[in-house]
Predicted model as a PDB file, atoms N, CA, C, CB and O in Angstrom, pLDDT in the B-factor column:
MODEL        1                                                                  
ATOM      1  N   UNK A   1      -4.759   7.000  -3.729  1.00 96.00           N  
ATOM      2  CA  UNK A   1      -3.496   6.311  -3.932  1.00 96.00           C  
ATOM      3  C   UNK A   1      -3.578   4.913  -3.335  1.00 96.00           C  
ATOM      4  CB  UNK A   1      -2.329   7.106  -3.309  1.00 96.00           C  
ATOM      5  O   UNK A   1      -4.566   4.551  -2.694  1.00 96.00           O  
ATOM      6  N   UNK A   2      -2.271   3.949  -3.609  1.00 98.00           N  
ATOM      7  CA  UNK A   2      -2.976   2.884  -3.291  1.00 98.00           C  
ATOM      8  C   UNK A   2      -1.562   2.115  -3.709  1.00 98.00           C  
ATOM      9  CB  UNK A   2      -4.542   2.604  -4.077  1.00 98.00           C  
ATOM     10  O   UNK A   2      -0.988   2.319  -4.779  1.00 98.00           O  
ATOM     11  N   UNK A   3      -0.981   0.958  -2.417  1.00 98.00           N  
ATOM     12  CA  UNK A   3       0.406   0.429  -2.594  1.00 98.00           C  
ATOM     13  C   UNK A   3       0.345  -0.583  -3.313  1.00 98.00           C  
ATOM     14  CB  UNK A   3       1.109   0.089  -1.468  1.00 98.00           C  
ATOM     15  O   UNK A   3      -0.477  -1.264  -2.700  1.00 98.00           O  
ATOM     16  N   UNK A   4       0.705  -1.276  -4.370  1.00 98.00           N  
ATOM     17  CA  UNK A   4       0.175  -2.391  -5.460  1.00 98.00           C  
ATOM     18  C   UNK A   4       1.988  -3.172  -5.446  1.00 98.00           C  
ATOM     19  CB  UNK A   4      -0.602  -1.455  -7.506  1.00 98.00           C  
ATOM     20  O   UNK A   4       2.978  -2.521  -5.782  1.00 98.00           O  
ATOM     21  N   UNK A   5       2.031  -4.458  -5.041  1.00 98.00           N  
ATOM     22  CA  UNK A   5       1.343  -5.022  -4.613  1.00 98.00           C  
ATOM     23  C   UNK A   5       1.212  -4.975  -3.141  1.00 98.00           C  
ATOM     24  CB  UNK A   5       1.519  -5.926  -5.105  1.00 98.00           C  
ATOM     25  O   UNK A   5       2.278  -5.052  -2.530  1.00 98.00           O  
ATOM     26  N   UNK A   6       0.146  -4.867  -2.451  1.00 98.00           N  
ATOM     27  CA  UNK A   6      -0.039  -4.987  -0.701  1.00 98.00           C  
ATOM     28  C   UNK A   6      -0.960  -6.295   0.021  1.00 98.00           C  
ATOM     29  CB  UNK A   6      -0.930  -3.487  -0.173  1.00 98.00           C  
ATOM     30  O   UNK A   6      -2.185  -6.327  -0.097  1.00 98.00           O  
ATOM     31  N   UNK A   7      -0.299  -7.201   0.667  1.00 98.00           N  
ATOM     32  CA  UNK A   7       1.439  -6.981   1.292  1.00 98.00           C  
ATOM     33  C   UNK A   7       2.406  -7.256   0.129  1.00 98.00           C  
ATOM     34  CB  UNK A   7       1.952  -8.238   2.678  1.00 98.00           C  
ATOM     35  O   UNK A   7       2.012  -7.940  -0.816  1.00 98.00           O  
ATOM     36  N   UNK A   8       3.760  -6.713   0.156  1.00 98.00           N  
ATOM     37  CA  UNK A   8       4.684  -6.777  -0.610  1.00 98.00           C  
ATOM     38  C   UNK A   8       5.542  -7.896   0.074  1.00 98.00           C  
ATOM     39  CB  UNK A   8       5.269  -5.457  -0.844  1.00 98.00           C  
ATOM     40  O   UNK A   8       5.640  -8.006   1.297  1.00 98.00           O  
ATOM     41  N   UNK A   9       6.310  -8.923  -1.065  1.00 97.00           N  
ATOM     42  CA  UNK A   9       7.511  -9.088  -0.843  1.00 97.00           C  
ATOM     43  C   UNK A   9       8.585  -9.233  -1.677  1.00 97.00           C  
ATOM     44  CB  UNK A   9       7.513  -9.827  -0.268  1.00 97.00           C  
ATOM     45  O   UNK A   9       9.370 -10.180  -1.729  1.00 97.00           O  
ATOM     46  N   UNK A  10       8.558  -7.818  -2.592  1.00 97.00           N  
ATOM     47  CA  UNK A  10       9.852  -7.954  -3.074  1.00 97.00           C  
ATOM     48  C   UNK A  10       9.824  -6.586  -3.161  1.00 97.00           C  
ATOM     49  CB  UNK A  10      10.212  -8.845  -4.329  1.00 97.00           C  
ATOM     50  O   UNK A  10      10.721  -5.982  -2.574  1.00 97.00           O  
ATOM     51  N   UNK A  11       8.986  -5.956  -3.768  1.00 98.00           N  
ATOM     52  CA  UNK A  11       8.755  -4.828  -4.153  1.00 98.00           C  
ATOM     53  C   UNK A  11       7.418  -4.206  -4.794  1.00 98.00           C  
ATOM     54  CB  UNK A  11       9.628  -4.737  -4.819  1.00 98.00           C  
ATOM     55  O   UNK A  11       6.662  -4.938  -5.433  1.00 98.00           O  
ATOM     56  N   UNK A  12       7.125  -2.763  -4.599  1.00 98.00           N  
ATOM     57  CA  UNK A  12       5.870  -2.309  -4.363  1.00 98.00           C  
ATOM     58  C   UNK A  12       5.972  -1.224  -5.222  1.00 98.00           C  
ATOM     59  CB  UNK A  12       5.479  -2.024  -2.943  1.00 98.00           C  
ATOM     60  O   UNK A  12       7.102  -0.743  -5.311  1.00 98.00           O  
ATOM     61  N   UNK A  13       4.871  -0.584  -6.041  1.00 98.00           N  
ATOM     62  CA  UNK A  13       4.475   0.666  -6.474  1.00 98.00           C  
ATOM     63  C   UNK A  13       3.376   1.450  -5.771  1.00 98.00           C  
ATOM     64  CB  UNK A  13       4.134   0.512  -7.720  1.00 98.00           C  
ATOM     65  O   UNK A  13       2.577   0.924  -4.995  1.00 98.00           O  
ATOM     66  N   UNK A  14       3.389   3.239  -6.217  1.00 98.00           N  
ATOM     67  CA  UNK A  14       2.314   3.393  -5.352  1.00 98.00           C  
ATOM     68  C   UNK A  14       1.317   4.056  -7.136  1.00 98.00           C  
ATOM     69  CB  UNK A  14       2.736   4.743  -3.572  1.00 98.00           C  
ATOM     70  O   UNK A  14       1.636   4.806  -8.058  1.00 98.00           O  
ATOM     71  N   UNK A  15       0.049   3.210  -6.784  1.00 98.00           N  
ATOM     72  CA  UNK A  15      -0.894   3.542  -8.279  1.00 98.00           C  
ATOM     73  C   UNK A  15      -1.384   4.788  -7.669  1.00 98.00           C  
ATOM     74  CB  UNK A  15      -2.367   2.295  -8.868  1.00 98.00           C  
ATOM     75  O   UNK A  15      -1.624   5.088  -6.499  1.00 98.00           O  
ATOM     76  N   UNK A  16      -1.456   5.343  -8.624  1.00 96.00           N  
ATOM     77  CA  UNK A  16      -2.644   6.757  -8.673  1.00 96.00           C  
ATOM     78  C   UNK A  16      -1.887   7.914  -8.440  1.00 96.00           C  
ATOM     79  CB  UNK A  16      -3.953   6.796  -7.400  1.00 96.00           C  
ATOM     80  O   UNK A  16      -2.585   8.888  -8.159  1.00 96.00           O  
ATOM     81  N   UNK A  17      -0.329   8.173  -8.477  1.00 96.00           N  
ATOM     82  CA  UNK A  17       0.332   9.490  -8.106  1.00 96.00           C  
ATOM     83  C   UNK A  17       0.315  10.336  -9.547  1.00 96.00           C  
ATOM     84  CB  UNK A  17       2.005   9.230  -7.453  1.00 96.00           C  
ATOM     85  O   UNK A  17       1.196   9.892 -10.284  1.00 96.00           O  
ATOM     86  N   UNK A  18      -0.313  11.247 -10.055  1.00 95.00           N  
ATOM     87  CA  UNK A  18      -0.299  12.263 -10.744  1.00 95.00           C  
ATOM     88  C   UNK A  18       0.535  12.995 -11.439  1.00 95.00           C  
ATOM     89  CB  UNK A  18      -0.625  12.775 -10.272  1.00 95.00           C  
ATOM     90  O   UNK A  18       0.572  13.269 -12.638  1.00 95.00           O  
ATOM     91  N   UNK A  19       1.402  13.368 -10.288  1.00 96.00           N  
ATOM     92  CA  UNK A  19       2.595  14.308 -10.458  1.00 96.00           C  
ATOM     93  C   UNK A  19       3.441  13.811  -9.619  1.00 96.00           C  
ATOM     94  CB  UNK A  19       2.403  15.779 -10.199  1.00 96.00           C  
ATOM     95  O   UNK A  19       3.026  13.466  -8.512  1.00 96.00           O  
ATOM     96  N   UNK A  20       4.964  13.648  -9.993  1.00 98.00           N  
ATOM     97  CA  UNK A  20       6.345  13.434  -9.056  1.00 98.00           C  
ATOM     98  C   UNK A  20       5.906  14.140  -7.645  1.00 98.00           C  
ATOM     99  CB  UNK A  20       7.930  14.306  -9.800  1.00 98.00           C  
ATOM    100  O   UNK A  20       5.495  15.288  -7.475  1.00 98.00           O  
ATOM    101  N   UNK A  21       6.134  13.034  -6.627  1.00 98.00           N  
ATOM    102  CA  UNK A  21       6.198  13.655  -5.328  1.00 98.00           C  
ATOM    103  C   UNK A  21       7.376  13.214  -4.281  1.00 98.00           C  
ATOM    104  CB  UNK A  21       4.886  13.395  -4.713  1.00 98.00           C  
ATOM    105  O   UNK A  21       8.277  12.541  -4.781  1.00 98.00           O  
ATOM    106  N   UNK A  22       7.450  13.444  -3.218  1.00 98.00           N  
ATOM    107  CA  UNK A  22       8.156  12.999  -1.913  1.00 98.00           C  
ATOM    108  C   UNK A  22       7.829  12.053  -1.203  1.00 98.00           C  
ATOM    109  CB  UNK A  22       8.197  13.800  -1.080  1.00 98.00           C  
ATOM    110  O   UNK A  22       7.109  12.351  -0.250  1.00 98.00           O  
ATOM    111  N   UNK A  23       8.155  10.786  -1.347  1.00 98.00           N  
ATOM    112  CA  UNK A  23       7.686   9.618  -0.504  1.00 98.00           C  
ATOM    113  C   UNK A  23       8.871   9.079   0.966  1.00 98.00           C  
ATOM    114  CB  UNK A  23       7.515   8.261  -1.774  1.00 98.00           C  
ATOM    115  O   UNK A  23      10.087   8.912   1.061  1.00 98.00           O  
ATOM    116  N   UNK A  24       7.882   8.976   1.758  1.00 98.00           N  
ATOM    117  CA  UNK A  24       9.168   8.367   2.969  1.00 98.00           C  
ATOM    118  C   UNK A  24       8.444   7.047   3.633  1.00 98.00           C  
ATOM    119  CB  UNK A  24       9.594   9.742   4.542  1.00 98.00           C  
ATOM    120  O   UNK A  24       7.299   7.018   4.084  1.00 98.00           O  
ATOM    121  N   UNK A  25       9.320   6.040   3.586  1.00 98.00           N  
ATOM    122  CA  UNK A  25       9.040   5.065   4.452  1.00 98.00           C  
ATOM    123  C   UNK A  25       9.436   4.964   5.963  1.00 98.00           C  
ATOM    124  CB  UNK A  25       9.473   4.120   3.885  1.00 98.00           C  
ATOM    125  O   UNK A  25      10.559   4.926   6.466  1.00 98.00           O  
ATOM    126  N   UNK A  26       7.953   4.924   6.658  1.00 98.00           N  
ATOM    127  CA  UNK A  26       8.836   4.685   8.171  1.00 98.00           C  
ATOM    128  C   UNK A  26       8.202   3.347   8.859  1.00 98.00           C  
ATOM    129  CB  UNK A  26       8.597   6.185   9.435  1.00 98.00           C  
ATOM    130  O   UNK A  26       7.045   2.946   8.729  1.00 98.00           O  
ATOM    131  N   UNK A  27       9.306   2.731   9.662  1.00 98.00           N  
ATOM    132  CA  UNK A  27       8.629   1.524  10.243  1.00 98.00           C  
ATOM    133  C   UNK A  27       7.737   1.809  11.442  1.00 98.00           C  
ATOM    134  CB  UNK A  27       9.666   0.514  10.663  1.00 98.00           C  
ATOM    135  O   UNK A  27       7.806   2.979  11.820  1.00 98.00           O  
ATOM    136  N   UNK A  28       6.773   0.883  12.252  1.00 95.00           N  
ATOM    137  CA  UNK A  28       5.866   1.453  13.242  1.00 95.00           C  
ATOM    138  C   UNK A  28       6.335   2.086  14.190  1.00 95.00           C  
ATOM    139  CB  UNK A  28       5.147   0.661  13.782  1.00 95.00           C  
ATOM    140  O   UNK A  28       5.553   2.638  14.964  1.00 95.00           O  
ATOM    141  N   UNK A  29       8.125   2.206  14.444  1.00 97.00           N  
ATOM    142  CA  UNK A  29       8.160   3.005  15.736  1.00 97.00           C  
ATOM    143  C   UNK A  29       8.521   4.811  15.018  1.00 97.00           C  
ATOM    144  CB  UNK A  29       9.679   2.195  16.989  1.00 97.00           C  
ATOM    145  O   UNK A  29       8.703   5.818  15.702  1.00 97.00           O  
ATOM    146  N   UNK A  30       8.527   4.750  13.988  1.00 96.00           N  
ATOM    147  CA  UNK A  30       8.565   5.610  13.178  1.00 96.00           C  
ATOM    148  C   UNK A  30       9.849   6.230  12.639  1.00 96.00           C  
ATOM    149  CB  UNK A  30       7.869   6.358  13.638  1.00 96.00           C  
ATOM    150  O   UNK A  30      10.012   7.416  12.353  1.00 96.00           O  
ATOM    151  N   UNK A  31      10.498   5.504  12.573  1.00 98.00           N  
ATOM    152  CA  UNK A  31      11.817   5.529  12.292  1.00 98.00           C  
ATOM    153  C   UNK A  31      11.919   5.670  10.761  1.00 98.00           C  
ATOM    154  CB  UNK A  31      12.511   4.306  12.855  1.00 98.00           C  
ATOM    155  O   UNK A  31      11.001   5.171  10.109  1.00 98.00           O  
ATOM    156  N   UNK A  32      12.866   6.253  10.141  1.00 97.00           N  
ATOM    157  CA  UNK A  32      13.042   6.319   8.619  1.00 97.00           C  
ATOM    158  C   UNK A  32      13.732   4.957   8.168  1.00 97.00           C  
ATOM    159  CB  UNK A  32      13.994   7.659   8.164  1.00 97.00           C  
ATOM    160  O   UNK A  32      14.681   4.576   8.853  1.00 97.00           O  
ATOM    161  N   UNK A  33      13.357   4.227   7.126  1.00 97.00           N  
ATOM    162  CA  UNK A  33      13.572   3.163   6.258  1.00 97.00           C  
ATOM    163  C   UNK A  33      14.068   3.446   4.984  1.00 97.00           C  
ATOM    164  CB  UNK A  33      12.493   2.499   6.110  1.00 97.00           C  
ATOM    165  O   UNK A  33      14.677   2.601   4.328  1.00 97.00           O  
ATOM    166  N   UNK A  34      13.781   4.921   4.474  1.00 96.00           N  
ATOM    167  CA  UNK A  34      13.472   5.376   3.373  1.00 96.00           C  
ATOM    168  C   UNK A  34      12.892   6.680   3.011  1.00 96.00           C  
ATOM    169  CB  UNK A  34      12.868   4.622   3.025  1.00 96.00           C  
ATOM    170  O   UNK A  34      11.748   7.067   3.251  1.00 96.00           O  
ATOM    171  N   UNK A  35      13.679   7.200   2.503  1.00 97.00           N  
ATOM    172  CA  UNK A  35      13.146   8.647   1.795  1.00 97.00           C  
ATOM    173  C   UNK A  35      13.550   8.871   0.396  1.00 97.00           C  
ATOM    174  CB  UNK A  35      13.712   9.949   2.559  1.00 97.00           C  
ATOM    175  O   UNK A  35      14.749   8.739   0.152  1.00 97.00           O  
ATOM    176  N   UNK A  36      12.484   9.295  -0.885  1.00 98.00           N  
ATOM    177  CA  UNK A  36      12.710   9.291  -1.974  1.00 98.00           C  
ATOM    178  C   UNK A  36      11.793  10.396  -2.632  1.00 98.00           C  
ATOM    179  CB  UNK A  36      12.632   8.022  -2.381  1.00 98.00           C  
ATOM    180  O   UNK A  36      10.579  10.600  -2.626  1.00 98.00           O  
ATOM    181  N   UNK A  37      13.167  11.187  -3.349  1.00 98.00           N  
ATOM    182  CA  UNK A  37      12.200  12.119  -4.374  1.00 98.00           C  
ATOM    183  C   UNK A  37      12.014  11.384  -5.992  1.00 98.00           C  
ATOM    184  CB  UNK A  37      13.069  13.845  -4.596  1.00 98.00           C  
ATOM    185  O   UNK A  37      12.390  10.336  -6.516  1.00 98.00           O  
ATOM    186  N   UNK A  38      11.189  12.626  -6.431  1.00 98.00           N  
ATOM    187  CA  UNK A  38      11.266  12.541  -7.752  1.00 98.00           C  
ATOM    188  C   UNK A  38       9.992  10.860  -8.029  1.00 98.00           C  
ATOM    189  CB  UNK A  38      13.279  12.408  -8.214  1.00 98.00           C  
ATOM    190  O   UNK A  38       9.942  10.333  -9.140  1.00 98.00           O  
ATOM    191  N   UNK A  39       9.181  10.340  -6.891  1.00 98.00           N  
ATOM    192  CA  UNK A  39       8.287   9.407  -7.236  1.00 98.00           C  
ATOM    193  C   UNK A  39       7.335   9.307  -8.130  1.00 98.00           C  
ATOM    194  CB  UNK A  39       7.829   9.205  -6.484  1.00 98.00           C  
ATOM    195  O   UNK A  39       6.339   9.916  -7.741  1.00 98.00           O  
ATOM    196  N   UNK A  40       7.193   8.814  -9.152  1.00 98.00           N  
ATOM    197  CA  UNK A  40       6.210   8.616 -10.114  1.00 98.00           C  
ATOM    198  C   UNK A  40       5.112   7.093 -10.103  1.00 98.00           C  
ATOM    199  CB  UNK A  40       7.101   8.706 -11.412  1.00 98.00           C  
ATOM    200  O   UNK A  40       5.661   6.040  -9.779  1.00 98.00           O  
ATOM    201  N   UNK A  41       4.302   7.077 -10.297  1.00 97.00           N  
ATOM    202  CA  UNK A  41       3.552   5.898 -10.352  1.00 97.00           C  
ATOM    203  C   UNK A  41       4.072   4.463 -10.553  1.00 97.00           C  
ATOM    204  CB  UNK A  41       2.752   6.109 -11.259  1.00 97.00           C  
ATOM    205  O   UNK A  41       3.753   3.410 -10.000  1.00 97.00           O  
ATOM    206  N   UNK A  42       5.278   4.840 -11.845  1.00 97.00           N  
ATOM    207  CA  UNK A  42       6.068   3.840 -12.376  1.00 97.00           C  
ATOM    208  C   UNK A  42       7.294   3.266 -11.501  1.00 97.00           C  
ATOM    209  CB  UNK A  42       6.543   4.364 -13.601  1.00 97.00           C  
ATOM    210  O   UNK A  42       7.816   2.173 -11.719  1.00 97.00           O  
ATOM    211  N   UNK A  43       7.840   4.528 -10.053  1.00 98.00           N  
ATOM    212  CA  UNK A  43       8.808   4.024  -9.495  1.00 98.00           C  
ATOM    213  C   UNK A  43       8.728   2.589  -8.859  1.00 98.00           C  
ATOM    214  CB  UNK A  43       9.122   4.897  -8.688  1.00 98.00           C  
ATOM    215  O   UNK A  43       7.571   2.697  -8.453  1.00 98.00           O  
ATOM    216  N   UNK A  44       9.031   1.564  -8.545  1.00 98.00           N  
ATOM    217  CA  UNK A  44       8.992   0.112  -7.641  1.00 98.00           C  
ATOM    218  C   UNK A  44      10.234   0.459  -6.170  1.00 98.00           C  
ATOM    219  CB  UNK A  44       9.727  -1.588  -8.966  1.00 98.00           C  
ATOM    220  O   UNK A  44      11.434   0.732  -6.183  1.00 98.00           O  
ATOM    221  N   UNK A  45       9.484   0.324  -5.313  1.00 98.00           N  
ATOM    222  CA  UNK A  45      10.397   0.091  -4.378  1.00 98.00           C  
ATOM    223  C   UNK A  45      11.087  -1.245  -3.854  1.00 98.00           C  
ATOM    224  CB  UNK A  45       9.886   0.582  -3.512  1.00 98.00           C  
ATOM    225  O   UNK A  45      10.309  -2.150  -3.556  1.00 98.00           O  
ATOM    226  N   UNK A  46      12.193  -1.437  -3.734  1.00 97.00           N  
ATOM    227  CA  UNK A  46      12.847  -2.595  -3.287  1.00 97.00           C  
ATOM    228  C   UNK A  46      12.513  -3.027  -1.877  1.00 97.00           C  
ATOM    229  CB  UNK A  46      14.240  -2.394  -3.406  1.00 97.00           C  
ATOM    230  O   UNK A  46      12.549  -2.094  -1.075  1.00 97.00           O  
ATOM    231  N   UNK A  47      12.141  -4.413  -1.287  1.00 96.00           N  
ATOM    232  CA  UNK A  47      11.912  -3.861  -0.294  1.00 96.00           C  
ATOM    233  C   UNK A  47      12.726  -5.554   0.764  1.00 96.00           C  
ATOM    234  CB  UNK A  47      10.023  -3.243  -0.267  1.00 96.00           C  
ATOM    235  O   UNK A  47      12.752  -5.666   1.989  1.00 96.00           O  
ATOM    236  N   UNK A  48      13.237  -6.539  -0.232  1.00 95.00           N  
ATOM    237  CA  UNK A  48      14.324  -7.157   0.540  1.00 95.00           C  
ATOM    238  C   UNK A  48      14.221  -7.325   1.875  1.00 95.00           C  
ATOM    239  CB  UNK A  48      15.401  -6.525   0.401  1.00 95.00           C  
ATOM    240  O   UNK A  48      13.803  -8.213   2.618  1.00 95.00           O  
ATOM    241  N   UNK A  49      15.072  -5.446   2.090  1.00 95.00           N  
ATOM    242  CA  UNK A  49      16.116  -5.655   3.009  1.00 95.00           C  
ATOM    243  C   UNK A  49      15.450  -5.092   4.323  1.00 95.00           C  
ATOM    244  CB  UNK A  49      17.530  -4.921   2.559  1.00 95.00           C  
ATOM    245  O   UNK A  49      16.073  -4.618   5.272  1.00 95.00           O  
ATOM    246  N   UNK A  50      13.766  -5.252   4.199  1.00 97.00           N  
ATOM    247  CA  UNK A  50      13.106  -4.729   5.204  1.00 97.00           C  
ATOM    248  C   UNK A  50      12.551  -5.903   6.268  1.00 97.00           C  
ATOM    249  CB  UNK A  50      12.020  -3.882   4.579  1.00 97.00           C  
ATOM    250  O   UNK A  50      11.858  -6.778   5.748  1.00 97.00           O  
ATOM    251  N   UNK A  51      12.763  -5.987   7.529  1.00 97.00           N  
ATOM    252  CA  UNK A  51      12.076  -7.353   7.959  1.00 97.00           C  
ATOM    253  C   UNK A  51      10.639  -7.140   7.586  1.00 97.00           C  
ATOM    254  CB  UNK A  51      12.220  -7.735   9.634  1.00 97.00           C  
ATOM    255  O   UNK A  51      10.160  -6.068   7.217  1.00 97.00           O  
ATOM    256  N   UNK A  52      10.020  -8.251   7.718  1.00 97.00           N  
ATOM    257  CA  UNK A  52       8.479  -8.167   7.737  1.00 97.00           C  
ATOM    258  C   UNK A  52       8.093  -7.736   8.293  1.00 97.00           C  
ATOM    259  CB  UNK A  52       7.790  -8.847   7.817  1.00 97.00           C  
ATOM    260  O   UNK A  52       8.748  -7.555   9.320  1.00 97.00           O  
ATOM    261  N   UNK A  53       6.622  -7.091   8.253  1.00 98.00           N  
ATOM    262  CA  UNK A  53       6.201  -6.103   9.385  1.00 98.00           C  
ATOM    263  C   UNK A  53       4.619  -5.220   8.321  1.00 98.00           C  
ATOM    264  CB  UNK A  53       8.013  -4.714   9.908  1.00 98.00           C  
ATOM    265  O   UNK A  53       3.940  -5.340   7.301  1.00 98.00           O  
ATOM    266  N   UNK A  54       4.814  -4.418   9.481  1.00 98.00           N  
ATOM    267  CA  UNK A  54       3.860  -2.880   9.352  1.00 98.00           C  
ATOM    268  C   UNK A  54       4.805  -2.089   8.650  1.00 98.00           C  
ATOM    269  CB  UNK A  54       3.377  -1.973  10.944  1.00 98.00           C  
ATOM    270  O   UNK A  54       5.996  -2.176   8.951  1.00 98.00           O  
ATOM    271  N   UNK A  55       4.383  -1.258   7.669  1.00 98.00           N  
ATOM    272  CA  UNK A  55       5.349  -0.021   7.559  1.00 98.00           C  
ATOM    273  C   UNK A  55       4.283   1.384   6.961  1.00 98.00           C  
ATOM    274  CB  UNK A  55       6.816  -0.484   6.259  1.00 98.00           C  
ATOM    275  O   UNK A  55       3.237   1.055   6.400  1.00 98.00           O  
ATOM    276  N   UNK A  56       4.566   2.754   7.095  1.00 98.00           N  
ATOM    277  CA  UNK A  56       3.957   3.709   7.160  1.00 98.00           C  
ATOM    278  C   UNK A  56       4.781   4.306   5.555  1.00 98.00           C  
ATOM    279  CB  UNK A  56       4.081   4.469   8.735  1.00 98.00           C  
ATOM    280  O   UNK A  56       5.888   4.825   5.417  1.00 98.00           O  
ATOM    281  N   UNK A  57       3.771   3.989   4.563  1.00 98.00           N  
ATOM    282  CA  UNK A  57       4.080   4.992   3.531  1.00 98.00           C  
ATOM    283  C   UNK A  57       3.227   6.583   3.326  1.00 98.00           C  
ATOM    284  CB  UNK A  57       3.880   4.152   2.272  1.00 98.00           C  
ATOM    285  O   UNK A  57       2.039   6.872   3.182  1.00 98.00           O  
ATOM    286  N   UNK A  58       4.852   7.624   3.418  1.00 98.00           N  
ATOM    287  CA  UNK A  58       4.312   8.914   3.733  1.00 98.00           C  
ATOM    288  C   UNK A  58       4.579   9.729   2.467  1.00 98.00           C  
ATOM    289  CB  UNK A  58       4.963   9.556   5.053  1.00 98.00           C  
ATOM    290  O   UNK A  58       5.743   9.996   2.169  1.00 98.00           O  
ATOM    291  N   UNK A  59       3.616  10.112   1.753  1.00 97.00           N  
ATOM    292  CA  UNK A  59       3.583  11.300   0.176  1.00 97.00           C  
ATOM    293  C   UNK A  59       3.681  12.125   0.611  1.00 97.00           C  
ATOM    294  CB  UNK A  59       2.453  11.611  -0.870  1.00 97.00           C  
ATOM    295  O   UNK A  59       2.861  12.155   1.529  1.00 97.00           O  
ATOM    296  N   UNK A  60       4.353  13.174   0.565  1.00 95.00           N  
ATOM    297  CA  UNK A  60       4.759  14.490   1.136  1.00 95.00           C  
ATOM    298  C   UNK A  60       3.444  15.904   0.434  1.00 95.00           C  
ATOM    299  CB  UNK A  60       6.709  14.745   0.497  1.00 95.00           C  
ATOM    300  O   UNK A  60       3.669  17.107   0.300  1.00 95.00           O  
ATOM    301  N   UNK A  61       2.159  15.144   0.125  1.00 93.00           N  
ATOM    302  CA  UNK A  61       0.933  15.968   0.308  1.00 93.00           C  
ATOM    303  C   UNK A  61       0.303  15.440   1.662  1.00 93.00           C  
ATOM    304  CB  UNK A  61      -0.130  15.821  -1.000  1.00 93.00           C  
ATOM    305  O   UNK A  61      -0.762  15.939   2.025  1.00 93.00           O  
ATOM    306  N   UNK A  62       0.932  14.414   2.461  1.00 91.00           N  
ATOM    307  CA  UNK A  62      -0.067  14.238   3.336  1.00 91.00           C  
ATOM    308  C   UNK A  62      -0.744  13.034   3.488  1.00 91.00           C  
ATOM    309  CB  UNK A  62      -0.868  15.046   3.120  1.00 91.00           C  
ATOM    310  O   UNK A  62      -1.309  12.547   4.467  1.00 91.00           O  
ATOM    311  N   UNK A  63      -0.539  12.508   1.977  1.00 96.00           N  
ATOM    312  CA  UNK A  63      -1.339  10.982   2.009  1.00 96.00           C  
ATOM    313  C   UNK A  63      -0.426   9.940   2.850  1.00 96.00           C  
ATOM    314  CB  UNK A  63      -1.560  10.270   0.275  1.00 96.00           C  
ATOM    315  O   UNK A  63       0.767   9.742   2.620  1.00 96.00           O  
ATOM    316  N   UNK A  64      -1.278   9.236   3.981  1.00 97.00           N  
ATOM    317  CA  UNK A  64      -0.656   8.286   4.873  1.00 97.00           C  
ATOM    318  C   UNK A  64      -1.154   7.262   4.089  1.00 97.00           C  
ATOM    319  CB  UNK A  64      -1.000   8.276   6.450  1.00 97.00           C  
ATOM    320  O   UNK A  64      -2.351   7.165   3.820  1.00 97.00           O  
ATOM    321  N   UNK A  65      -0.151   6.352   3.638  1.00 98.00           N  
ATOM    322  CA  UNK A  65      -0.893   4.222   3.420  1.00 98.00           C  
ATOM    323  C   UNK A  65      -0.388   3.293   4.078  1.00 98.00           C  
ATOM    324  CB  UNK A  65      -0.653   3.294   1.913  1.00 98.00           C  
ATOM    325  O   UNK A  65       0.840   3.352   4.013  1.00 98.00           O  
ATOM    326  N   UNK A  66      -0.708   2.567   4.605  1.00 98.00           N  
ATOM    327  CA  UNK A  66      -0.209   1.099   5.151  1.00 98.00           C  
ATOM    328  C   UNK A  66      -0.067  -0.057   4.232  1.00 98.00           C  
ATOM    329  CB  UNK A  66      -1.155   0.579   6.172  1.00 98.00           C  
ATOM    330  O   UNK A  66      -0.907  -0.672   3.575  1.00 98.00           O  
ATOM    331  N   UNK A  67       1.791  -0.250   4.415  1.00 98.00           N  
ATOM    332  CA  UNK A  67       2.378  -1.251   3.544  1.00 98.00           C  
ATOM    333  C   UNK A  67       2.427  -2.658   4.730  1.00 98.00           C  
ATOM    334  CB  UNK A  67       4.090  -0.629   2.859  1.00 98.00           C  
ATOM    335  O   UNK A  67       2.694  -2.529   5.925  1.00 98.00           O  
ATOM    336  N   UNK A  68       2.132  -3.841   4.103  1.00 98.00           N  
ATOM    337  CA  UNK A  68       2.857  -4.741   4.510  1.00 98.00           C  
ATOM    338  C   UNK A  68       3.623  -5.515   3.869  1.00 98.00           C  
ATOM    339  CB  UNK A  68       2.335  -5.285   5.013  1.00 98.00           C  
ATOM    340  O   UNK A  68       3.347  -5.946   2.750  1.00 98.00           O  
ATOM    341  N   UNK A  69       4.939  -5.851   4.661  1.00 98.00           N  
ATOM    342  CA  UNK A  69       6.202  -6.559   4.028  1.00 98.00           C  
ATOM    343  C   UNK A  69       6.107  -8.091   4.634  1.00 98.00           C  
ATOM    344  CB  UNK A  69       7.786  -5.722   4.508  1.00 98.00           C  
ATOM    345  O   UNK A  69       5.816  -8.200   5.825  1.00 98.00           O  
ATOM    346  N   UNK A  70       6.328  -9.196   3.903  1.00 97.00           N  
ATOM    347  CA  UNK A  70       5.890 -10.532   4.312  1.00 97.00           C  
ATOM    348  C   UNK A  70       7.049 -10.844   3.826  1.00 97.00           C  
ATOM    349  CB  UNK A  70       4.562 -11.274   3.824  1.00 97.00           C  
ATOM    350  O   UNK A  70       7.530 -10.467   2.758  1.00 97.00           O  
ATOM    351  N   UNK A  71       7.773 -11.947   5.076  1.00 93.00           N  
ATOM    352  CA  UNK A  71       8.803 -12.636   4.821  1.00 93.00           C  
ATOM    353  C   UNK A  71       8.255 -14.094   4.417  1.00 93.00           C  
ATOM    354  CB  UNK A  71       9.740 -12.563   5.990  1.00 93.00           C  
ATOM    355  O   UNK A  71       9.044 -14.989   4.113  1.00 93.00           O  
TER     356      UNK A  71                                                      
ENDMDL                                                                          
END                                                                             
């Protein structure tokens, strides 16, 4: 899997998801930003209203990726 575009600043997809899964965004202290079902390859996340930073994208098989958000 793989966050396209990375770093993001507007908004991000994740390439290579298969089948609809469970995605959660958390920032580095691990706090929730975001939780979303029903993700498909095609979903885009908005990502605005996030300061810039590190953020932890979590697929609910387990796959960890590192997003960055650029102001």
């Amino acid at each position: 899997l793989a966050l396209v575009p990375n770093p993001a600043v507007s908004a991000f997809r994740i390439d290579g998801l298969t089948e609809p899964a469970e995605v959660r965004i958390l920032d580095i202290r691990g706090a929730v930003m975001g939780d979303y079902r029903d993700v498909t390859s095609e979903t885009r996340f908005s990502v605005p209203h996030l300061p810039g930073g590190l953020y932890l994208v979590v697929e609910d098989r387990g796959v960890l990726l590192r997003l960055v958000v650029e102001r």
